[in-house]
Residue frames relative to the residue before (quaternion, step in Angstrom):
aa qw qx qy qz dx dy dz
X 1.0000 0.0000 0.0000 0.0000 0.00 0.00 0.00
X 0.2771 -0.7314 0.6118 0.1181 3.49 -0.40 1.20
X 0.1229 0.7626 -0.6350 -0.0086 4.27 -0.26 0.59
X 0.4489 -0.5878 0.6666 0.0930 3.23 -1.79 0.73
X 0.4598 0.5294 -0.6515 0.2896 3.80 0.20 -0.52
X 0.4638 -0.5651 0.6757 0.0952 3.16 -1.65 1.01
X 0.0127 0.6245 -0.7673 0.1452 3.75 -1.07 1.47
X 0.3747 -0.5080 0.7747 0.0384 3.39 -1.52 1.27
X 0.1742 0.7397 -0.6494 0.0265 4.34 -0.54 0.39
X 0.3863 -0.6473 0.6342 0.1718 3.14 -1.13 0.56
X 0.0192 -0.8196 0.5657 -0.0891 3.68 -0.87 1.73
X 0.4753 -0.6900 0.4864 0.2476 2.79 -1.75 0.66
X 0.8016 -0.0907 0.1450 0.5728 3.95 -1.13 -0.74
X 0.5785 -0.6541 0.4191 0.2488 3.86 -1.27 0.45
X 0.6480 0.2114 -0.2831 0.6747 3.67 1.71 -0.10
X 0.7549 -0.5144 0.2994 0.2755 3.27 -2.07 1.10
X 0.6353 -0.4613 0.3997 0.4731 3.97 -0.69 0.55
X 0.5082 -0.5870 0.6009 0.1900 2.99 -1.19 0.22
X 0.8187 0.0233 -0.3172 0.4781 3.56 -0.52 1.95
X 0.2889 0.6855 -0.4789 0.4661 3.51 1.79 0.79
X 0.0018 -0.8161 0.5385 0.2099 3.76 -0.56 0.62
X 0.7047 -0.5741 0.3480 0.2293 3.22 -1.12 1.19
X 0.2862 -0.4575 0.6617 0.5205 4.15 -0.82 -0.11
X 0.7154 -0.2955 0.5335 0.3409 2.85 -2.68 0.81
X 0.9573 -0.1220 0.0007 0.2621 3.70 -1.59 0.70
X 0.3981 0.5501 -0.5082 0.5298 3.08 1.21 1.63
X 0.7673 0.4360 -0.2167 0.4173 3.59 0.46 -0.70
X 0.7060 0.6079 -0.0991 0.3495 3.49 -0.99 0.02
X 0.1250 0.8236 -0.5526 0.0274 3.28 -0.81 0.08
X 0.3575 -0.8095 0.4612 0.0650 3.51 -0.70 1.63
X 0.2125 -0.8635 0.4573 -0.0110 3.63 0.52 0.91
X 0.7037 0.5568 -0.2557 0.3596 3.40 1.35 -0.99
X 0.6857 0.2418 -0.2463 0.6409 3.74 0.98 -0.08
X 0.4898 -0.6262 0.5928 0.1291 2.73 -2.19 1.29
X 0.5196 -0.6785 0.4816 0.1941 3.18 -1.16 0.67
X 0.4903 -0.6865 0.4719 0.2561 3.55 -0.55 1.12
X 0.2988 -0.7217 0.4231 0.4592 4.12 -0.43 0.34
X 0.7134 0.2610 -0.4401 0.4788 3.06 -1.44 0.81
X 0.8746 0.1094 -0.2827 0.3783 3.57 -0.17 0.19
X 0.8237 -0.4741 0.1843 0.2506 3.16 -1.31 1.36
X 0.5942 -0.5918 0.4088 0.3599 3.61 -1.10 0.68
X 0.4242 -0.6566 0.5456 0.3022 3.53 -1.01 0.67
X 0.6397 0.5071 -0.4083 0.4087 3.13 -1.73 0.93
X 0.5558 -0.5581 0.5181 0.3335 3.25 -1.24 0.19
X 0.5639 -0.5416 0.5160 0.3499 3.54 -1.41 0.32
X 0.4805 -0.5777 0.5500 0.3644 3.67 -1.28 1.20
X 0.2268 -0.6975 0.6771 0.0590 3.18 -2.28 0.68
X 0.3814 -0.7454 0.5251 -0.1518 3.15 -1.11 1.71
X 0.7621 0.3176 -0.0025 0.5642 3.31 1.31 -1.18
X 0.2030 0.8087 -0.5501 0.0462 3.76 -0.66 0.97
X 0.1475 0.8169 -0.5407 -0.1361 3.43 -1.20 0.62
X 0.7060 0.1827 -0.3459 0.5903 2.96 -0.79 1.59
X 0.6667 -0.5122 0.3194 0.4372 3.12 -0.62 -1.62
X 0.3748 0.5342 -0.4713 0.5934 3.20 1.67 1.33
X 0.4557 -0.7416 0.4761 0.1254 3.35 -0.94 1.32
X 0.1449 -0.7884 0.5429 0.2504 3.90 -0.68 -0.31
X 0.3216 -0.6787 0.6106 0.2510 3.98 -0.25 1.31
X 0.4048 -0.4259 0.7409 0.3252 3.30 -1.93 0.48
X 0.5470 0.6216 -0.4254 0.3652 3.67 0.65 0.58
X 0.5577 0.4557 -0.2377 0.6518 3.13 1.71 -1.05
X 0.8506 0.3726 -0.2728 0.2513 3.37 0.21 -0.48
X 0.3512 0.6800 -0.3965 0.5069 3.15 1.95 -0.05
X 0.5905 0.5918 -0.2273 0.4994 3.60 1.02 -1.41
X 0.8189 0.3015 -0.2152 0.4384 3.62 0.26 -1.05
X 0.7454 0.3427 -0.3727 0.4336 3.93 0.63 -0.15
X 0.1323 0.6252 -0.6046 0.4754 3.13 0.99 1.73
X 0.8368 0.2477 -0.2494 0.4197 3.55 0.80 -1.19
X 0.5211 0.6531 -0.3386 0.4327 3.99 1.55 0.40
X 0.0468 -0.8167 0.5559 0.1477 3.41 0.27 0.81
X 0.2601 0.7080 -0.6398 0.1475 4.22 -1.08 0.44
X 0.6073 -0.5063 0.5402 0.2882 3.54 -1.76 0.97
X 0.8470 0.0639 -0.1615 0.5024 3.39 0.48 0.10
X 0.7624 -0.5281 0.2795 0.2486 3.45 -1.63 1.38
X 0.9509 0.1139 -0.0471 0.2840 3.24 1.20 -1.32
X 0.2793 0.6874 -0.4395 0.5063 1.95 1.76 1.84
X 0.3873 0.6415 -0.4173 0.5142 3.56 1.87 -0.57
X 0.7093 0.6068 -0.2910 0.2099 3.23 0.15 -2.29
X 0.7861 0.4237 -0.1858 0.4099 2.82 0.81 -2.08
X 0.6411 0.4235 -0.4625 0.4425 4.26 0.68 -0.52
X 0.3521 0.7869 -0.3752 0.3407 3.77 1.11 0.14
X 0.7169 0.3706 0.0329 0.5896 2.53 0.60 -1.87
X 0.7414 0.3279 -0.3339 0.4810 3.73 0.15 0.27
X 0.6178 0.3624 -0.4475 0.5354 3.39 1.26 -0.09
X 0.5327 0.5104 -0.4822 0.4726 4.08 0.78 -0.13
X 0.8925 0.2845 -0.2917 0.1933 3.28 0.39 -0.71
X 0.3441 0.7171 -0.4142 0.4425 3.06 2.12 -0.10
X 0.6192 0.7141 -0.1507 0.2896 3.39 1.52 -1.24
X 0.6256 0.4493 -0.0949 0.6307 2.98 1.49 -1.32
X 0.5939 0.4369 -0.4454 0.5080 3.67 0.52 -0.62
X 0.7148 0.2792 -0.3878 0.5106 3.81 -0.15 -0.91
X 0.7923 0.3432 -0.4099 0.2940 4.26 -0.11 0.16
X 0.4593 0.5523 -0.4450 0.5349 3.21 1.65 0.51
X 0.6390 0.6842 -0.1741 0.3054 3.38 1.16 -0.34
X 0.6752 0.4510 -0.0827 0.5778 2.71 1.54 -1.71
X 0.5128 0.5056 -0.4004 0.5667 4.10 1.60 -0.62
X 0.7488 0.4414 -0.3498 0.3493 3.68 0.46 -0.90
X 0.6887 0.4065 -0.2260 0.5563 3.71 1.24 -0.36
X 0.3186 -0.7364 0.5227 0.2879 3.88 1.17 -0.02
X 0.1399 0.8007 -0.5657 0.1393 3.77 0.71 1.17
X 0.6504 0.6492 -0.3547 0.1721 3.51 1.19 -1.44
X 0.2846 0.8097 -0.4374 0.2683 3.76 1.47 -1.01
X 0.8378 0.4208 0.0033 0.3479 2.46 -0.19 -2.91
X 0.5697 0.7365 -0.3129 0.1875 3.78 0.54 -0.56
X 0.1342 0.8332 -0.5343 -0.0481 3.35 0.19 0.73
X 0.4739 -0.6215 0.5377 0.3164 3.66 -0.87 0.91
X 0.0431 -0.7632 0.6338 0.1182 3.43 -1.57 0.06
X 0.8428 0.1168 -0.2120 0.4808 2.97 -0.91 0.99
X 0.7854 -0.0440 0.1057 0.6083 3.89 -0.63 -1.37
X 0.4147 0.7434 -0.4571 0.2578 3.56 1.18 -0.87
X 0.3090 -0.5873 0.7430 0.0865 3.58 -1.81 0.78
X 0.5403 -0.5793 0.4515 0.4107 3.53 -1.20 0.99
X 0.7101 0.1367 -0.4776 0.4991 4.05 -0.36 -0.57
X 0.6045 0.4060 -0.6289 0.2723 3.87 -0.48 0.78
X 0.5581 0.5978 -0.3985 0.4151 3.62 1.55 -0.50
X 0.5667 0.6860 -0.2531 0.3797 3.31 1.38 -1.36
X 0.6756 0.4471 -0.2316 0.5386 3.49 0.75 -1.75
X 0.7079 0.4104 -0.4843 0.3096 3.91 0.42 -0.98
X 0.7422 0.3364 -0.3899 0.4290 3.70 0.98 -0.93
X 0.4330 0.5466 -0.6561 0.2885 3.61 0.45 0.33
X 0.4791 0.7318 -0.3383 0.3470 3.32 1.00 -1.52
X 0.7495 0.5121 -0.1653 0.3856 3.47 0.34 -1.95
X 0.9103 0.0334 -0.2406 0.3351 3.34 0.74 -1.09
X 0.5101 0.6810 -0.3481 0.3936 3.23 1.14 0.77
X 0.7587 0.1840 -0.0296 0.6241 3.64 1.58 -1.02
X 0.0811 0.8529 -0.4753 0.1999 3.18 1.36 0.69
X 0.1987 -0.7763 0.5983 0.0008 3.94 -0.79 0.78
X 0.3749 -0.6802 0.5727 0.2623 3.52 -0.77 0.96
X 0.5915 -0.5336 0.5221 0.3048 3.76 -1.31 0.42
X 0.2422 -0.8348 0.4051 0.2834 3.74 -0.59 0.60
X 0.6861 -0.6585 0.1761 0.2543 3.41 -1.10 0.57
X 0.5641 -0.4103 0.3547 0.6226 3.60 -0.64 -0.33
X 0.7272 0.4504 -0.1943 0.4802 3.68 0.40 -1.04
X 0.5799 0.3600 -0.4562 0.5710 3.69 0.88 -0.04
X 0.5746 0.5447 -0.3619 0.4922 4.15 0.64 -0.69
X 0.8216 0.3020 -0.1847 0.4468 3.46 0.48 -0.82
X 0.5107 0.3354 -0.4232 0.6690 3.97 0.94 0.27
X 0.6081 0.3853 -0.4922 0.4895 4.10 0.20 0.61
X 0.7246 0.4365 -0.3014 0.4400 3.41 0.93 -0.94
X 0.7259 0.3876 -0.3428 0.4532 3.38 0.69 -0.62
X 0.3909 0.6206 -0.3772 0.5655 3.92 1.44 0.15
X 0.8188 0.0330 -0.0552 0.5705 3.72 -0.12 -0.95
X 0.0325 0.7620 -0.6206 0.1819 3.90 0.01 0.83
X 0.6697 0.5655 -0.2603 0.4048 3.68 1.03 -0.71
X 0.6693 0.4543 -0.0881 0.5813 3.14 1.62 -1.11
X 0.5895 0.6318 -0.2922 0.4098 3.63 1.04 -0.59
X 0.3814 0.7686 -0.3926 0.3310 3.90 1.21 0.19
X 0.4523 -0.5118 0.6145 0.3948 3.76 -1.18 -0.16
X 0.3753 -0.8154 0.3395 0.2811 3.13 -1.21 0.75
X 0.7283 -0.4660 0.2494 0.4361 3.46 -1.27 1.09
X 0.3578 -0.5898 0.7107 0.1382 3.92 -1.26 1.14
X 0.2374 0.7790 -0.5780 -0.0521 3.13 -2.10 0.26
X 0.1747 -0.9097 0.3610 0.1081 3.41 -0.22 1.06
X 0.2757 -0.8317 0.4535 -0.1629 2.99 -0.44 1.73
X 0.2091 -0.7221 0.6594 0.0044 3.52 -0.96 1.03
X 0.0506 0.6949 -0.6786 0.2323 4.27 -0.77 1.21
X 0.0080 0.6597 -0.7466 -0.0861 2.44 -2.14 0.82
X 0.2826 -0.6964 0.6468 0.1298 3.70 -0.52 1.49
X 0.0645 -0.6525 0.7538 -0.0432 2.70 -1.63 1.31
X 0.1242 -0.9796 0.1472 0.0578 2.76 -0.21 1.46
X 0.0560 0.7756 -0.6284 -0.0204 4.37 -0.10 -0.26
X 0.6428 -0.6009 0.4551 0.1360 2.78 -1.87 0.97
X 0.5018 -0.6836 0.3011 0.4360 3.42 -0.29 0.78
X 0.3854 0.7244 -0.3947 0.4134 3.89 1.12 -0.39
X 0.8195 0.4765 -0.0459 0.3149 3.02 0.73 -1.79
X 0.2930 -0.8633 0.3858 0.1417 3.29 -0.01 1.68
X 0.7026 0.5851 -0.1716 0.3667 3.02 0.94 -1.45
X 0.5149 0.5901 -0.2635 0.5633 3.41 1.38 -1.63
X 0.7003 0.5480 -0.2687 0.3703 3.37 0.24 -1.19
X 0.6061 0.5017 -0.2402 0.5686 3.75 0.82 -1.33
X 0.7695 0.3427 -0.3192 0.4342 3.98 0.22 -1.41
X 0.6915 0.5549 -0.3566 0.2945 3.83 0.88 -0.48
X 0.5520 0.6941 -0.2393 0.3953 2.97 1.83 -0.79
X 0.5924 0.4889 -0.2942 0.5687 3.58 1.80 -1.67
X 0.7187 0.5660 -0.3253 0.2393 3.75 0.57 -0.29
X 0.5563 0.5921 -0.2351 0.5335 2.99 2.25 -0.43
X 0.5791 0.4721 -0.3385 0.5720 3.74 1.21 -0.69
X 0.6391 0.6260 -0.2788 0.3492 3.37 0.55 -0.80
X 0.6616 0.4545 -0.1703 0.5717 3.29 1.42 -1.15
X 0.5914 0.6492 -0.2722 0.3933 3.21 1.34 -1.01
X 0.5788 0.4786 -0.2610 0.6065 3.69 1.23 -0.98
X 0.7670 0.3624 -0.2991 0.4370 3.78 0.02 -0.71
X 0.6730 0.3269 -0.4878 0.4498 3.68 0.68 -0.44
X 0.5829 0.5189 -0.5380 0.3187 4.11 0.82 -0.58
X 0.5791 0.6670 -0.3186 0.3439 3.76 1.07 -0.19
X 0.7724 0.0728 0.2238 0.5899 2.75 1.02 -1.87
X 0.2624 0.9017 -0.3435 -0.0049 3.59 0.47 1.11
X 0.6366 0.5331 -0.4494 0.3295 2.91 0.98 1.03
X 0.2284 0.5978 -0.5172 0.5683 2.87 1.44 1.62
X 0.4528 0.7405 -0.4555 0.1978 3.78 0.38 0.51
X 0.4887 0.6781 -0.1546 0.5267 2.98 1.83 -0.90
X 0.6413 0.4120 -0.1602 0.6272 3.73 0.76 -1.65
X 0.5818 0.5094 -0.3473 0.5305 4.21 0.60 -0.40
X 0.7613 0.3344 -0.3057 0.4639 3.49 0.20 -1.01
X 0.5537 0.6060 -0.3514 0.4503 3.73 1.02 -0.99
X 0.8367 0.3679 -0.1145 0.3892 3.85 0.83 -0.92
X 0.6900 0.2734 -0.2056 0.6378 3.13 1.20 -0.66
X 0.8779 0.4386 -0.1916 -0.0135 4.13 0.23 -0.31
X 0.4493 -0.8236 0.1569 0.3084 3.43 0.15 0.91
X 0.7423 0.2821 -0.2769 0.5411 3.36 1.42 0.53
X 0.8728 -0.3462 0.2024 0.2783 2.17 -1.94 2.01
X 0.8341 0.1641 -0.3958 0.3472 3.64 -0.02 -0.36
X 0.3644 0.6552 -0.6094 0.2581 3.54 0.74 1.06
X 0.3417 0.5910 -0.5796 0.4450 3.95 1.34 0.43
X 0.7227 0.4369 -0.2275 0.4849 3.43 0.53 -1.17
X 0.4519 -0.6746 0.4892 0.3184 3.74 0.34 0.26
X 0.5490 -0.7831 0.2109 0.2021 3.39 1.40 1.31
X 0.2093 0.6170 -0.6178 0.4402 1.98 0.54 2.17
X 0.4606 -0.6727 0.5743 0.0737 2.60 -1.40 1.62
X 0.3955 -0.5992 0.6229 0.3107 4.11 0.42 -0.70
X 0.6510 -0.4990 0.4592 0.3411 3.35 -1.73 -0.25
X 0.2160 -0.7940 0.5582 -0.1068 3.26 -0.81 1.84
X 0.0709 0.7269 -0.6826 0.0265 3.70 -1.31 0.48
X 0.8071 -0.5078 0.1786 0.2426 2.70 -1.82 0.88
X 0.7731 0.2094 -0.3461 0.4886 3.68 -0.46 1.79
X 0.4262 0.6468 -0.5096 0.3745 3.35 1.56 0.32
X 0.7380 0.3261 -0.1658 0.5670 3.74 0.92 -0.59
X 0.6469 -0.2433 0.5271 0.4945 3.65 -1.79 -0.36
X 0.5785 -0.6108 0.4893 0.2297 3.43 -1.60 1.11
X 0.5214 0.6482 -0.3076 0.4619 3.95 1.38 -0.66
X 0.8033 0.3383 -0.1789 0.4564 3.23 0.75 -1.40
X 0.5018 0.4415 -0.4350 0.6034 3.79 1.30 -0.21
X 0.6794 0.2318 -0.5673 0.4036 4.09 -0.45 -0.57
X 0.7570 0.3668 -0.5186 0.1530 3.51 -0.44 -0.31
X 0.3983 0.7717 -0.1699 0.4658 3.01 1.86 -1.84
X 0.7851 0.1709 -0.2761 0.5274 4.04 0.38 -0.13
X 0.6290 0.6355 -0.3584 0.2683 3.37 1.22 -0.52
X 0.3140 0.8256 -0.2972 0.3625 3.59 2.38 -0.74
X 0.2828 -0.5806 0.7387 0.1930 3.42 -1.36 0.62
X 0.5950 -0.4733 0.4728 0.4454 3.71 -0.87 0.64
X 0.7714 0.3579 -0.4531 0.2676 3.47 -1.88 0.65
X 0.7465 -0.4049 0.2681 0.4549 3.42 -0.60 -0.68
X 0.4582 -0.7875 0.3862 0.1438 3.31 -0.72 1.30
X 0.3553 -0.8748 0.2312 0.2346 3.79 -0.06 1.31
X 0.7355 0.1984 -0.2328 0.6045 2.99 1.92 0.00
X 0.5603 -0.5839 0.3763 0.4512 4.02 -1.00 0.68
X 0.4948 -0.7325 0.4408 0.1555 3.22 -1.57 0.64
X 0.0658 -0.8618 0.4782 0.1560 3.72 0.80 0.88
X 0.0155 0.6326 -0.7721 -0.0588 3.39 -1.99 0.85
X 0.9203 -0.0389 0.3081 0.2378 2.94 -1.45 -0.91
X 0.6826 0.4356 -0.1081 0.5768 2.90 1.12 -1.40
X 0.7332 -0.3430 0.3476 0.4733 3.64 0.69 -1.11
X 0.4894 -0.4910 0.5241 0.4947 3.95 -0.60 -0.85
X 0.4903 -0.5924 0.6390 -0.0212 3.04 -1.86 1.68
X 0.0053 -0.6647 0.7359 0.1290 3.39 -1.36 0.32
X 0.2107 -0.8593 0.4632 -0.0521 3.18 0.04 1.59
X 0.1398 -0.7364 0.6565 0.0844 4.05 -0.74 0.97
X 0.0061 -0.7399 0.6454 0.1894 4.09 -0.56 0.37
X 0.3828 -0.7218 0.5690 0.0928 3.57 -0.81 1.64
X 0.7088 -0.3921 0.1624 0.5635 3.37 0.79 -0.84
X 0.3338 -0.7354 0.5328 0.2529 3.73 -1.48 0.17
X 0.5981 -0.7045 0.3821 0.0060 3.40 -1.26 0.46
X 0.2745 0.8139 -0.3923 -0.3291 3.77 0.81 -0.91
X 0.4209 -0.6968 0.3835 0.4362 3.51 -0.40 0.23
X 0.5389 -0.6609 0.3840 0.3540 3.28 -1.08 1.45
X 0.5839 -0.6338 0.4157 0.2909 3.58 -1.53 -0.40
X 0.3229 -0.7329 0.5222 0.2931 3.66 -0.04 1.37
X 0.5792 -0.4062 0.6628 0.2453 3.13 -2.20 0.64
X 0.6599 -0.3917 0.5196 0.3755 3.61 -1.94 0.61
X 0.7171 0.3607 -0.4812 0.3524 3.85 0.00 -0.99
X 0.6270 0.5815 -0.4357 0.2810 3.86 0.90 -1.07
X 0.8114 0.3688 -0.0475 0.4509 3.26 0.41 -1.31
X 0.3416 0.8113 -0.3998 0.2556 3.68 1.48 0.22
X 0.6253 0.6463 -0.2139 0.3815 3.73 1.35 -0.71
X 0.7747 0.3058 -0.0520 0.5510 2.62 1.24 -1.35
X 0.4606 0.4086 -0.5369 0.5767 3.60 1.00 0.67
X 0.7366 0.3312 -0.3960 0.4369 4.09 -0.10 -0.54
X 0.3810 0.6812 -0.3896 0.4889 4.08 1.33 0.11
X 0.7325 0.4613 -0.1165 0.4870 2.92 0.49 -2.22
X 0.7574 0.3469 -0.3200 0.4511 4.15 0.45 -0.91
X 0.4354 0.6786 -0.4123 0.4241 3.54 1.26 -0.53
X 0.7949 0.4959 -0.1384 0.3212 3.12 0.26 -1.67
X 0.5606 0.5765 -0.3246 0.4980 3.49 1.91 -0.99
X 0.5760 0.6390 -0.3505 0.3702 3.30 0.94 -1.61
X 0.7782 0.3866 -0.2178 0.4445 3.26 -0.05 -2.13
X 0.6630 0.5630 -0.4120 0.2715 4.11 0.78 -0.03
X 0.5385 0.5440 -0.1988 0.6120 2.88 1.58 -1.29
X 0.6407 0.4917 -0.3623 0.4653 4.13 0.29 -0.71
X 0.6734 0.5524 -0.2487 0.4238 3.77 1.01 -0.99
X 0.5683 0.6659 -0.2640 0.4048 3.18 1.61 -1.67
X 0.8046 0.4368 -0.1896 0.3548 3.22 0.42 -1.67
X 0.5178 0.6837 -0.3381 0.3875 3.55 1.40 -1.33
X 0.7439 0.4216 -0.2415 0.4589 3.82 1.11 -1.74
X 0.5435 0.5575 -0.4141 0.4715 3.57 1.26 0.06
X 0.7366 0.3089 -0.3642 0.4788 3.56 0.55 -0.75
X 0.5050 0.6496 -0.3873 0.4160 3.62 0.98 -0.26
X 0.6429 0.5080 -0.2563 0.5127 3.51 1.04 -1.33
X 0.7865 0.3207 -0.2868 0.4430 3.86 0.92 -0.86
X 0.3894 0.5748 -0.4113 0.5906 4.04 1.42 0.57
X 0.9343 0.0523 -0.1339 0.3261 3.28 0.06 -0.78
X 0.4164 -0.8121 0.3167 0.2583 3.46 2.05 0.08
X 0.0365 -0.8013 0.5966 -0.0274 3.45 -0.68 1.40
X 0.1383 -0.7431 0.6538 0.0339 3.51 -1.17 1.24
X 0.8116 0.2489 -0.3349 0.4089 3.61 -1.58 0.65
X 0.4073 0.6350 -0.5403 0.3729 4.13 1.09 0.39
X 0.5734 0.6171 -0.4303 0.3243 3.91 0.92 -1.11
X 0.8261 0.3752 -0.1943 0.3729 3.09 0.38 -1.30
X 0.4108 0.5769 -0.4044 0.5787 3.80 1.44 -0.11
X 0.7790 0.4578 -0.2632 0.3382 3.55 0.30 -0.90
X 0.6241 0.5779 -0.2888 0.4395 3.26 1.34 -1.33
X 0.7040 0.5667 -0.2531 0.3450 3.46 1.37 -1.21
């Protein structure tokens, strides 16, 4: 189970105590023998990270920020390392309480994710919130509580792969270009979309109809709602390529009543609850079984 919850731990020095013994071919580092060329240094990979008395290799963790995506390295590195060790805290747990037995995966689930979910259950368990907790949220965020805002929009994607600089650069001069001829002549938008566009609604003189938030790519909705009505003076780039983008008209979405939107507010506090309940659980966990080498990851 690869988990994100965010833990803040409080660490000691950056190598394992001194008379802690290491797992077989995680700890350590053999220094005494050269390494033939071409093939990899002898020894195990050095360890920085410990919890308890199970070490974490910059081997394991090389392995895991495969699954941490971030614009920078040691920002991958560093949610690594907190998901291994969040990782290791909840299976030191589940050995110390004899949870694994009872575990029954479900569905796609892997036994130490079944394990961790019923540890989860009966250890950070979260009461369901009330009518009266649901309804001091609703009457709190009423502004936000709304359907979401519609707009009907007319485009013509010209398109290139996102790879594709160049494509990218010539599709763009073709969108200003259009852009100058439709402020001239705009009821030649239709005929424009029919000739130049690569989606399906250029039959429709590209129209798009009345959109809302997830009907499109998330790029093409922040700007796409952000339009004063008419023609848009510059093209709207995603993924696909660059948009000439017409806004026909906008919508806001109206405000739902407490019964509409009631699920998904006692979801939404559920979900806070059962985070904050988890949060704290990996904190007292972190001071039971003690985590060294996280300070300095953090500080960095």
């Amino acid at each position: 189970m690869r988990t994100t919850i965010p833990i803040l731990l409080d660490n000691g020095p950056r190598t394992p105590a001194a008379g802690e013994a290491p797992r077989p071919g995680l700890a350590g580092h053999d220094h005494d023998h050269a390494a033939s060329p071409g093939q990899p240094l002898p020894g195990p990979a050095p360890v920085f990270v410990q919890v308890g008395a199970t070490p974490i290799s910059e081997a394991e963790i090389a392995r895991e920020m495969q699954h941490h995506r971030a614009d920078r390295p040691q920002q991958a590195r560093a949610d690594a390392v907190r998901a291994l060790v969040v990782r290791e805290l909840l299976n030191l747990e589940i050995r110390r309480l004899g949870l694994a037995a009872s575990a029954r995966p479900e569905g796609a689930e892997t036994h130490e994710e079944a394990a961790i979910r019923v540890l989860i259950a009966r250890e950070a368990a979260t009461p369901q919130p009330g009518e009266d907790e649901c309804r001091r949220y609703f009457a709190a965020n009423r502004a936000r509580l709304r359907e979401p805002d519609r707009a009907r929009l007319h485009h013509i994607l010209l398109a290139a792969a996102p790879a594709d600089g160049a494509g990218r650069y010539r599709v763009r001069e073709l969108g200003e270009q259009l852009i100058e001829r439709l402020r001239a002549e705009p009821a030649r938008f239709g005929e424009f979309a029919r000739e130049h566009s690569a989606c399906p609604s250029r039959d429709d003189g590209g129209d798009l109809g009345w959109i809302a938030a997830g009907d499109t790519v998330p790029e093409f909705e922040r700007q796409a709602f952000r339009l004063k009505p008419g023609l848009a003076g510059l093209t709207v780039e995603t993924r696909y390529g660059h948009h000439v983008v017409r806004l026909d008209e906008r919508q806001p979405g109206r405000p739902l009543a407490f019964h509409d939107c009631r699920e998904r507010i006692a979801a939404y506090l559920e979900a806070q609850a059962q985070q904050n309940a988890v949060h704290q659980y990996l904190r007292i966990l972190a001071e039971r079984y003690g985590v060294r080498g996280l300070e300095a990851l953090e500080a960095a």
